[in-house]
N, C-alpha and C positions, 0 to 999 in steps of 0.2 A: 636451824633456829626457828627459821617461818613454820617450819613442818611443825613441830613442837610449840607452839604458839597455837596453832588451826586446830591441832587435836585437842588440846584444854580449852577452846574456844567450845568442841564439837560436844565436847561434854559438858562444860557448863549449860548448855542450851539442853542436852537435853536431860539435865538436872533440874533445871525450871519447867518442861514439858513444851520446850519451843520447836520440835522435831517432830513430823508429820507420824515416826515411831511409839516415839513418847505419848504423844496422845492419844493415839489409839489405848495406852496402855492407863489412861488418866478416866475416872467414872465416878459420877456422881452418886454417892452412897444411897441420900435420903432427899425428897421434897424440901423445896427451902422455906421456913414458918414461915408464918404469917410478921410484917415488919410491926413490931412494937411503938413505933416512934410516928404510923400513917396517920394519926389522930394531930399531930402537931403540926403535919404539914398542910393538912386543910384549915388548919388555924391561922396562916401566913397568908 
């Protein structure tokens, strides 16, 4: 039952990209814009 428990554990993880595997395998496509919203926080 533990065994079975660890192995859904070992994939959920590396479903999200929490496994040193996984994220080699995770890449950022594109540049991130520019934030639309940086005008309002100089206003604060």
């Amino acid at each position: 039952m533990r065994h079975e428990v660890l192995r859904h554990a070992q994939s959920l993880l590396a479903e999200f990209g929490l496994t040193p595997s996984a994220r080699s395998r995770v890449s950022a496509g594109k540049k991130a814009e520019a934030n639309p919203f940086a005008v309002l926080e100089d206003a604060i």
